[in-house]
N, C-alpha and C positions, 0 to 999 in steps of 0.2 A: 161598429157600435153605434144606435141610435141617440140618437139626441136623447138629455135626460129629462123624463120628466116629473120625477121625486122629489125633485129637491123646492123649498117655500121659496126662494126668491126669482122674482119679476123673469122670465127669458123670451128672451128672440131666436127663432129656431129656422135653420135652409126651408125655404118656400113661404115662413111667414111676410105677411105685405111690405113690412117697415126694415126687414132681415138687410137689401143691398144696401137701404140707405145706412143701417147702423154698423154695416160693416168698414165703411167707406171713412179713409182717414184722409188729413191735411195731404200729405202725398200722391197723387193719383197714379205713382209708379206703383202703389203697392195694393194687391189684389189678392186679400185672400179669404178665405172659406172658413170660418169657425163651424164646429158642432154647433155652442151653444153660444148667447152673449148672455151676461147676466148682469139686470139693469140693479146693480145694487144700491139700497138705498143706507144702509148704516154698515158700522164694525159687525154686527154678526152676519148679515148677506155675505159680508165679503169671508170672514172666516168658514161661514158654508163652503162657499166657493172654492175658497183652498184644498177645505178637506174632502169635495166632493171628486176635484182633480187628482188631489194625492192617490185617494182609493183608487181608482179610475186607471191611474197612471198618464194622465193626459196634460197634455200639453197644455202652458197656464199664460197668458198675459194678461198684463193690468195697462186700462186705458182710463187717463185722465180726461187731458183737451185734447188727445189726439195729434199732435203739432209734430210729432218727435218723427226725423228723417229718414229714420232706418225703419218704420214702421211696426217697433215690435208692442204697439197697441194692439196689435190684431195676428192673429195668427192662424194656421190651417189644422183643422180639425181637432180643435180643443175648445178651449174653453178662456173665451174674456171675460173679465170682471171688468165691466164697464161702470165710474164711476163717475159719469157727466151727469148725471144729478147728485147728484152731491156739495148742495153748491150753497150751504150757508155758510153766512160772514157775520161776525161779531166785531163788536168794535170797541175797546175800553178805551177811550180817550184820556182816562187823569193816569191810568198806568199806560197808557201809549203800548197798546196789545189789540192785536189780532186774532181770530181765532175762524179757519178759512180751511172750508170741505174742499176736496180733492178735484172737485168739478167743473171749480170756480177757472175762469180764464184771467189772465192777468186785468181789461176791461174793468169786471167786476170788482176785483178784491183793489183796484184803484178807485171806480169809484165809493164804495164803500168807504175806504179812509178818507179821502180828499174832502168828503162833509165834513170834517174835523180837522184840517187843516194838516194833516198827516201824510207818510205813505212810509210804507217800506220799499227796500231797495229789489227791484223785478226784473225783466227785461224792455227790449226795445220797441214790443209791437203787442198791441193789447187781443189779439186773438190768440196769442200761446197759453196753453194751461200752467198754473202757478206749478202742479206737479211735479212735473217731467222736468221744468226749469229747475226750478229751487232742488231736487234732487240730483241733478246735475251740477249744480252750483250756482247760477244764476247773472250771467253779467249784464246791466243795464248804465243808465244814467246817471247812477247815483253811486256807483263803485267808488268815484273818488273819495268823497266824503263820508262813505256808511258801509260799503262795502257791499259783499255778493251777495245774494239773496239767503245763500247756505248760513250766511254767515249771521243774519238778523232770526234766523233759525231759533226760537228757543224752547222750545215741546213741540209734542207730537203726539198723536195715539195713530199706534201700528200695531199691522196683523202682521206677526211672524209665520213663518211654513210650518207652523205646528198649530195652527188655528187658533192663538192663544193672540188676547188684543190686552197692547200693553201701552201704557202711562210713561212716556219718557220724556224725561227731560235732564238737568246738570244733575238733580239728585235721585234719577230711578232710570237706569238701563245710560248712563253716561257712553259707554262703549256704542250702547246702538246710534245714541242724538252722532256722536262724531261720525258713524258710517252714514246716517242722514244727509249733511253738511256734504254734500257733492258725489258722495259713493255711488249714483246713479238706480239706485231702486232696486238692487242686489241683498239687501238684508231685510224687506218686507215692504206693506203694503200699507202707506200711511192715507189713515183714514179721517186725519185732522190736524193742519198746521197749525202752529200758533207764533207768530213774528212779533217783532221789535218794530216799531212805527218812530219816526222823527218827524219832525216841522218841515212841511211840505208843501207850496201852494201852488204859486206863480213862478214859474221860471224866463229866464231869458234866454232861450234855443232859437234854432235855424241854420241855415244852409250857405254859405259861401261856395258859390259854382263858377270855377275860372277853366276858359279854354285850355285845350291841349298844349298849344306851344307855353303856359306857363306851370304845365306840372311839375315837373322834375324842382322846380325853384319851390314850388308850394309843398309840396311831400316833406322838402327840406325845413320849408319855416315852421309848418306846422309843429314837425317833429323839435325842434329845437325850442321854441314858444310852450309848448305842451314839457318841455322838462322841469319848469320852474314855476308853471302854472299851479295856481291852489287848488287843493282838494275839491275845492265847490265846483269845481269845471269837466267837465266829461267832455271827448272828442270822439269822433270816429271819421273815417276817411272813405270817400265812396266812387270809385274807380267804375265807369261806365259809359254807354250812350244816351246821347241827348236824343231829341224829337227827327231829329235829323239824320241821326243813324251815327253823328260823329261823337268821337271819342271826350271825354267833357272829366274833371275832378270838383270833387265837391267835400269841405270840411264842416261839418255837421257838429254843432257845441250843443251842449245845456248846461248852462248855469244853474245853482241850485241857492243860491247864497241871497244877498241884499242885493237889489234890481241894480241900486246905484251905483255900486261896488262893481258888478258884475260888468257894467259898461263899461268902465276907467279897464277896468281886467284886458276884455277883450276888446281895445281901441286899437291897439297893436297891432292884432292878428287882423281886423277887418281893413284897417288900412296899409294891409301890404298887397301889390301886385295889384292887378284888373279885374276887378272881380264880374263875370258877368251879370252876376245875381246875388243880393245880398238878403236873405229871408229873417235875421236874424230880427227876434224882437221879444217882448215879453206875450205868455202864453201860460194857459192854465196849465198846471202836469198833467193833468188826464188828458188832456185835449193834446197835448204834446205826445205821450204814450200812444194813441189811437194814430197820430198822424202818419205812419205810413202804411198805414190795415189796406189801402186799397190797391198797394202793390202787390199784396202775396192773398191774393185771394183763396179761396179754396178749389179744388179740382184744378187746378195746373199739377203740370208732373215735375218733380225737382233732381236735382243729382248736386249734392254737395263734395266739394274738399277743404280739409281746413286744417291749419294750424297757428303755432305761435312765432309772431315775428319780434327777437328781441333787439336786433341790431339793424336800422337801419342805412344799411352801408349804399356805396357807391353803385355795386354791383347788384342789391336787391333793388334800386330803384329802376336798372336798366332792366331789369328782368319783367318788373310791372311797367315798365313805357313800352315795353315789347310785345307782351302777354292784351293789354286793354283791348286796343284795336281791330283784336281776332275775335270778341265777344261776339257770339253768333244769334243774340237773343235782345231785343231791348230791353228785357226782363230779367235778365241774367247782369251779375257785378261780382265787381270781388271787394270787400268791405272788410276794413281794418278799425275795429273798435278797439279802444285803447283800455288798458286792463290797470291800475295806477290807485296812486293815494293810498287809502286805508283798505283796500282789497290787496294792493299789495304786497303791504306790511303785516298781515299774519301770516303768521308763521307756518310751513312748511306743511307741519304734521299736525296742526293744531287742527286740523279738518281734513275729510277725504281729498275732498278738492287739494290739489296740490301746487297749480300753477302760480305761487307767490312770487310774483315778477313785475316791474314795469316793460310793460310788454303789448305788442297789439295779437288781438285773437283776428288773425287773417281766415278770411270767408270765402271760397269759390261758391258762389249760389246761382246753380244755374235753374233756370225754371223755365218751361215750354207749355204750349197746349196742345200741338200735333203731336202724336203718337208719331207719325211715319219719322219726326225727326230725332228719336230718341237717341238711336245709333251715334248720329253722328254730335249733338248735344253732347254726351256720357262721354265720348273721345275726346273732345274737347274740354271736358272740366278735365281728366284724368290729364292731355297733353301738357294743360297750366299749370297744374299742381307739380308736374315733374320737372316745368322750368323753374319754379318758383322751390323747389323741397329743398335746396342745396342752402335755402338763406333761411332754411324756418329749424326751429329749437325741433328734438325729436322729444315731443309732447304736442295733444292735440284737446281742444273742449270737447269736452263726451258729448255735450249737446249739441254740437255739429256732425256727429262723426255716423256714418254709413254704416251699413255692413261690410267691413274691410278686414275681416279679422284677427287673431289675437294679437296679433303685434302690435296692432292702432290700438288695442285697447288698452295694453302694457304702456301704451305712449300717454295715453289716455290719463291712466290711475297713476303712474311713476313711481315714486318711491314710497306712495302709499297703498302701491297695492297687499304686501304682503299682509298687512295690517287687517287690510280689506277679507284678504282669502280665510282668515284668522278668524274675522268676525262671521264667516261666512260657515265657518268648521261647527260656529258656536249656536248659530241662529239657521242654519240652512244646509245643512250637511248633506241633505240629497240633493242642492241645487235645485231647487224647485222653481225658486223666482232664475229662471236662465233666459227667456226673452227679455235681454235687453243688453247694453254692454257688457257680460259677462266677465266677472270673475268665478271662477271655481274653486269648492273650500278648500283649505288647503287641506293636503295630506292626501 
């Protein structure tokens, strides 16, 4: 079948000039060949789109920012609904609301709020698209105090597989907004967030980097300091190499609360152990958001493994003192952000997302620029993750997770997938939206 050319919205077609660049996602493992891309610009492009795939029978993905690891922004010979322009932002400051196109990257829908002294809660690196996050669920900075992106979630307007663009929110399509809220983009194609915003400006973030011989004791305080720590406080933990090739941990905080507070808070934690480097200090939240963009640049190839660590015991910490030092990349880590507070105090079913836990979402990220060393890279994330599975919960964030299969996905949705398959019988009975973490309707 030829590429279409019927249909009124915008396309990119094999041999057009700009065709490898628009194929080309965050991942550079992933390589493939769409018929058609279709540059949409509003709800009816994209509901063409659907219906012009349904007819067709073709193969359908939906690309926001592109970021998502398994690559199912892009697909071979079908048809993307590519919606990176898509990228107006509203801002109601006295009702503390958002209202943010599909296109937008986290960067943008930051700064846009941060002119009003706001944000909602995102992720951790401002080139991910809000999309693919917040449909997933969303964990950043701010989980302690506000929770996951799914969760400040409050409307939407989505194209369902029926080419039908619909209004939802608590009082119109309730069942859809809850498959929203972390279902990972299984029950349609949202063409307009609309979030919840709090008081957001300056924070007090940065980096504690203590040599190797004192990890095993810093894992420990962290972890122990981080249980009674308040809401306002986010951590993550960042197991990797230094300039040197040697093995280095590093506890990474952002405060979100009163500067003044925030220091007495974490006086504790910075003076314990040797710290080599202490970056903590006050910092704008956008500029805090942006600051690691230069590590994951674009065109590197990645391979992730991930799950959730909820207990950390004696023998998980001997598995990561064991595991660091084999990192084959200086660009590669394995990264424990801590998942807590009012993220994980909702309730179980009260959203797709399901991981309500104090808990760390464990990260193998390995990332390369040489092809010839993909092989042995992919071996290596897969070797760690099999030292490490025996100490991880069997549940994983959808937003890390590969093409690994139904099982990872079952791990993935949990006990909310039935729910999911349900909503899926109701809104998507032929499975149409299936590039991406799939669930299947049920029945």
């Amino acid at each position: 079948m030829t590429a279409p050319t019927e249909l009124a919205v915008p396309a990119i077609r094999p041999g057009d000039p700009d065709y490898d660049e628009a194929r080309a996602v965050f991942n550079a493992m992933i390589d493939r060949r769409p018929m058609a891309i279709l540059r949409c610009r509003d709800a009816a492009d994209v509901a063409e789109g659907i219906r012009y795939a349904r007819t067709h029978d073709l193969a359908l993905s939906v690309r926001g920012g592109g970021h998502g690891v398994a690559g199912n922004a892009v697909c071979d010979g079908g048809i993307v609904l590519d919606l990176s322009r898509m990228r107006e932002v509203s801002v109601d400051p006295e009702r503390r609301l958002a209202d943010a196109g599909p296109g937008l990257l986290l960067g943008d829908l930051d700064a846009a709020t941060q002119r009003h002294g706001l944000a909602t809660p995102l992720g951790v690196m401002s080139g991910t698209g809000i999309a693919g996050l917040t449909l997933g669920g969303g964990l950043g900075w701010l989980n302690g105090v506000h929770g996951l992106a799914c969760d400040n979630l409050v409307a939407a307007e989505v194209v369902t597989a029926d080419g039908e663009i619909r209004q939802v929110g608590p009082d119109a399509h309730p069942d859809l907004l809850w498959g929203l809220r972390g279902g990972g983009g299984n029950v349609g194609v949202v063409t307009s967030f609309r979030y919840r915003l709090h008081p957001v400006s300056r924070v007090l973030a940065g980096a504690l980097t203590y040599s190797w011989s004192e990890a095993r004791a810093v894992l420990f305080e962290h972890h122990r300091f981080m249980a009674t720590a308040p809401d306002e406080l986010s951590s993550s933990l960042a197991l990797g190499l230094d300039d040197d090739g040697r093995p280095v941990v590093r506890v990474v905080v952002c405060w979100s609360g009163d500067l003044d507070e925030g220091g007495q808070v974490l006086r504790p934690l910075r003076g314990f152990g040797r710290p080599r480097e202490d970056s903590i200090g006050p910092v704008d939240f956008v500029d805090w958001q942006r600051a690691p963009d230069a590590g994951y640049p674009r065109g590197r190839r990645h391979y992730w493994k991930s799950g959730y660590l909820r207990h950390l015991t004696d023998a998980a910490v001997d598995a990561l003192l064991a595991v660091t030092p084999t990192i084959p990349t200086p660009e590669t880590g394995i990264g424990l952000q801590a998942l807590r507070g009012a993220a994980a105090r909702v309730p179980v079913g009260a959203t797709a997302f399901p991981h309500r836990a104090r808990q760390y979402d464990l990260l193998i990220l390995s990332q390369w620029s040489d092809p010839a060393r993909s092989d042995e890279i992919v071996a290596w994330a897969r070797s760690t993750f099999d030292v490490l599975r025996p100490h991880l919960e069997d549940a994983v964030y959808v937003n890390n997770l590969g093409n690994e299969g139904p099982d990872r996905v079952r791990s993935a949705f949990g006990p909310n997938q039935g729910r999911l398959a349900e909503l899926k019988r109701t809104y998507d009975p032929a499975n149409v939206f299936r590039l991406n973490q799939n669930v299947s309707p049920a029945g």
